[in-house]
C-alpha positions in Angstrom: -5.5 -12.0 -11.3 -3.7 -13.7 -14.3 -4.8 -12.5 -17.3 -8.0 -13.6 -19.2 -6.6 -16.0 -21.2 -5.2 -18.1 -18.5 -7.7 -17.5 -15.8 -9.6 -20.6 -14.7 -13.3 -20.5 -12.7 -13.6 -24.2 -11.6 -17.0 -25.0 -11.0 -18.7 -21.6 -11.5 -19.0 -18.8 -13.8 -16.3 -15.8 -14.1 -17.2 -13.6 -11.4 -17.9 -9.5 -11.1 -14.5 -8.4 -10.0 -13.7 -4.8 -9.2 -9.7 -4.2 -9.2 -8.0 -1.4 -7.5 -4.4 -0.9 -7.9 -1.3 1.4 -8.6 0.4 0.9 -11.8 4.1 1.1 -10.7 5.5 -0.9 -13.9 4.2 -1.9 -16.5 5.2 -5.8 -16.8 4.4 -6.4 -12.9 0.7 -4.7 -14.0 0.3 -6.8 -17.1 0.5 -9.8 -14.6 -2.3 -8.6 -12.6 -4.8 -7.2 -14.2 -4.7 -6.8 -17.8 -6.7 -8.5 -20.6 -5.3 -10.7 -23.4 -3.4 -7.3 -25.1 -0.1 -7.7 -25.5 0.9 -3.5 -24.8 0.6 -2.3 -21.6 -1.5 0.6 -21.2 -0.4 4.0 -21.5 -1.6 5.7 -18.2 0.8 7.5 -15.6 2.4 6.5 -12.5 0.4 6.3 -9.2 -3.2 6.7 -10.7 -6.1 4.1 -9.9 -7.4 2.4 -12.0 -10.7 0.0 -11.5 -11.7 -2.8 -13.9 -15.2 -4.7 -13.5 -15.2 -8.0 -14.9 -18.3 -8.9 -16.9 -19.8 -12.9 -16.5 -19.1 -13.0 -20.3 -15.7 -11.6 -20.2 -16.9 -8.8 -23.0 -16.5 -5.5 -21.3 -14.1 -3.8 -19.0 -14.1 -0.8 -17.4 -11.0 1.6 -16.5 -11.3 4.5 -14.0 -8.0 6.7 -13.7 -7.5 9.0 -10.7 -6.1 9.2 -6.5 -7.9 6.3 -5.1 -8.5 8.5 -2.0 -10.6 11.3 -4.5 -14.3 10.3 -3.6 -15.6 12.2 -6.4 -13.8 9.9 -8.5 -15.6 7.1 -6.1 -18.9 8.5 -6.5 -17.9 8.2 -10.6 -17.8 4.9 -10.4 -20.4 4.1 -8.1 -23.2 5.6 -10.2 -21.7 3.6 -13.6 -22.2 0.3 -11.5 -25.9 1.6 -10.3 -26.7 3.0 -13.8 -25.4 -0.7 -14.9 -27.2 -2.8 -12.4 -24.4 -4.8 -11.2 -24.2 -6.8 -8.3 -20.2 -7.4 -7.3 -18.6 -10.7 -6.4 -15.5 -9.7 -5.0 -13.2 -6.4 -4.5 -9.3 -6.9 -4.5 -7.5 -3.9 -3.1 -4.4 -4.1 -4.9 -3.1 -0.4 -4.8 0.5 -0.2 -3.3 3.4 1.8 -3.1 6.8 1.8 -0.7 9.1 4.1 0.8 12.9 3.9 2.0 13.8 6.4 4.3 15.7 6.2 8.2 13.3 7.7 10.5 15.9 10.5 11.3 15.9 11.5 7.4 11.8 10.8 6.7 9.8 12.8 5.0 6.6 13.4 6.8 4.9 14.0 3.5 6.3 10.5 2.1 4.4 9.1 5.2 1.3 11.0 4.6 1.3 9.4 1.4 2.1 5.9 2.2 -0.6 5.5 4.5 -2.8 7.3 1.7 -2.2 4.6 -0.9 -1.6 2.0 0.9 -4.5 2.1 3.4 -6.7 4.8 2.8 -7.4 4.2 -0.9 -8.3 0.7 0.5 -11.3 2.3 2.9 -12.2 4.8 0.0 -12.8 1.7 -2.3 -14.4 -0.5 0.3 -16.5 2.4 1.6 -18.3 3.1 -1.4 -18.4 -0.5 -3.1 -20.0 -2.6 -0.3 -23.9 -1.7 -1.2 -22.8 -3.5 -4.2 -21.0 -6.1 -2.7 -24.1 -6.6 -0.5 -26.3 -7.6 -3.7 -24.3 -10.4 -4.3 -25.3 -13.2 -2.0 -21.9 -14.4 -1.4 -18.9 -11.6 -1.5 -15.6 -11.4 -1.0 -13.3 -8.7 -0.2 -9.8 -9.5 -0.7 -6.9 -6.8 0.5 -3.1 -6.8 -0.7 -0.6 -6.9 2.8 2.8 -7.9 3.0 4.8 -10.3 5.3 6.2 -6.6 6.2 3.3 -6.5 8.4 4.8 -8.9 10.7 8.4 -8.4 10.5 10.4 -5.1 11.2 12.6 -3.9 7.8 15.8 -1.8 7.8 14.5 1.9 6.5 11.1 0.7 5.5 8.8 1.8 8.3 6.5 3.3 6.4 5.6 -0.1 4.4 6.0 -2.3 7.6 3.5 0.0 9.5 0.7 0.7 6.7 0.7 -3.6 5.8 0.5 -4.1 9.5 -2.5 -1.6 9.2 -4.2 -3.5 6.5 -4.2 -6.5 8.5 -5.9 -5.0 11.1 -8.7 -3.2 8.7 -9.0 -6.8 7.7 -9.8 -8.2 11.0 -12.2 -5.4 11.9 -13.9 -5.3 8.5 -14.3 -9.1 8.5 -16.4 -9.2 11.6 -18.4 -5.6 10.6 -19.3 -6.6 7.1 -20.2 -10.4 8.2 -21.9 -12.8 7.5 -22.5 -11.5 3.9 -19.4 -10.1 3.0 -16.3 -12.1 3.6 -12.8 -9.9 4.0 -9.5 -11.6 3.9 -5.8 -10.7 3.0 -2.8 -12.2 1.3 0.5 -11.5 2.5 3.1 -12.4 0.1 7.2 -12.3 1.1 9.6 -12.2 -2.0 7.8 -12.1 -5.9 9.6 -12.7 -8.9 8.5 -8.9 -10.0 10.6 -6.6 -11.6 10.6 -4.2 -9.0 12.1 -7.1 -6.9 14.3 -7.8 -9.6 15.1 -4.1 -9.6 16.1 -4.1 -5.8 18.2 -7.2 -6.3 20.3 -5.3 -8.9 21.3 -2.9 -6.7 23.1 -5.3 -4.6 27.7 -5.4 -4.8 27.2 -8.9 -6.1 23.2 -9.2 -7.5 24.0 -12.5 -8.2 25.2 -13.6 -4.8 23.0 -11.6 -2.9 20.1 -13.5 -5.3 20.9 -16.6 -4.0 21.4 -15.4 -0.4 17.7 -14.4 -1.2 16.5 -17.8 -2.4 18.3 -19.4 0.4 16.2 -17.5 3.2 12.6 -19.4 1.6 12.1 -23.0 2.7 11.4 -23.4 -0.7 15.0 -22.4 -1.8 13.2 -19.6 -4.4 11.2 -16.8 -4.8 7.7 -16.7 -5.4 6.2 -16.6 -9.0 3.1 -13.1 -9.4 0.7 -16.2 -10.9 1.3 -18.1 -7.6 -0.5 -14.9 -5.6 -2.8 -14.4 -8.4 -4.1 -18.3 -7.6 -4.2 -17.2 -3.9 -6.1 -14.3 -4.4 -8.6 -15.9 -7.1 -9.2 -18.9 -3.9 -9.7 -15.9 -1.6 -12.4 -14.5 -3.7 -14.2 -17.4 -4.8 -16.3 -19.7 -3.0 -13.7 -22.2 -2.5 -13.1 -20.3 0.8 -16.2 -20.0 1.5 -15.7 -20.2 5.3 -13.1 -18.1 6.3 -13.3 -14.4 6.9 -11.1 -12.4 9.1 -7.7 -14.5 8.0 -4.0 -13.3 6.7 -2.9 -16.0 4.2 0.7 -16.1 4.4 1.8 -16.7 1.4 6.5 -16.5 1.4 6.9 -19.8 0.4 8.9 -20.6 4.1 10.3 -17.5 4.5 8.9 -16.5 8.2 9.3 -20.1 9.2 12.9 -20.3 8.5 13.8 -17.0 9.4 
């Protein structure tokens, strides 16, 4: 979630965390899911990457390769088994977007999309919830969007695969209960630079910035740390009895828009 340095377990030890995600940029990653190093790591775009996080915060583990490769899944699996470990939580991170009008999409694009942004997600829950299932209480925490719930000029393709990770959540929540809890978070505008980046691109960036801020009740955009605390309360037992939910998390924006 944030890194290790700044990440707080109130009340119980560090849990076993498995991590899937898409490194898009580098400073957005470090947020996320890196240790206390200072360099981001030099792996390409659009791999997978997995990182199990040890009770004494010693070891971690990177896997590189297409989320959706189940040979790569079958990797992984057997390190765990060969390790013994029983998992505390999943968080399906692994993301990517697309802008296209439907009249100019590219079918492949779509293919792809829904690949990453869903598929990945069943590869990783398929073959990680024996492990999961050791653990007494588990949690299984997916990455959506607002997009799920609103429509969004020339991003289709994003808007429909969130809106089909919130309803993997649902079904997943009532298949894998009562031991395995699955939730998502669904956050509206972060502070990341691929936000940033999108901003810039704007007549006026400044302008259109503040038209930005001005659409949250909260008069800002959200801050990577404030989902990383969502998603840490997701996984814990601090929510221990909910399953099945999509935490909203857009500081006012769906309220006020």
């Amino acid at each position: 979630m944030a890194t290790r340095n700044t990440t707080k377990y109130i009340g119980e030890q560090p849990p076993q965390v498995v991590w899937t995600f898409v490194r898009g940029d580098t400073s957005a990653f470090k947020v996320y899911v890196t240790d206390d190093s200072k360099q981001p790591l030099n792996i390409p775009d659009w791999t997978i990457l997995m990182k199990i996080k040890r009770p004494n915060n010693s070891v971690d583990k990177f896997y590189a390769g297409n989320i959706t490769d189940e040979h790569m899944w079958l990797k992984v699996t057997q390190d765990l088994e060969n390790s013994n470990i029983a998992l505390d939580a999943l968080v399906n991170i692994a993301g990517r977007n697309y802008y296209a009008e439907i009249t100019e999409a590219s079918l492949d694009e779509w293919r792809d999309m829904f690949n990453v942004n869903l598929v990945g997600m069943v590869a990783a829950i398929k073959h990680l919830t024996n492990f999961l299932r050791k653990s007494p209480k588990s949690a299984i925490v997916n990455m959506s969007s607002i997009s799920g719930y609103i429509g969004s000029h020339g991003y289709a393709a994003y808007c429909a695969t969130k809106g089909a990770v919130d309803s993997l959540t649902k079904s997943l929540a009532l298949e894998l209960a009562p031991q395995i809890r699955v939730n998502a978070i669904a956050p509206g505008w972060i502070e990341t630079p691929f936000t940033v980046a999108g901003l810039e691109l704007a007549d006026d960036p400044v302008a259109y910035r503040k038209n930005v801020e001005q659409m949250h009740a909260l008069n800002r955009v959200g801050e990577p740390a404030e989902i990383a605390k969502t998603i840490y309360f997701l996984a814990s037992s601090q929510s221990s009895f909910m399953t099945g939910s999509v935490v909203i998390c857009d500081g006012g924006y769906m309220v006020k828009n």
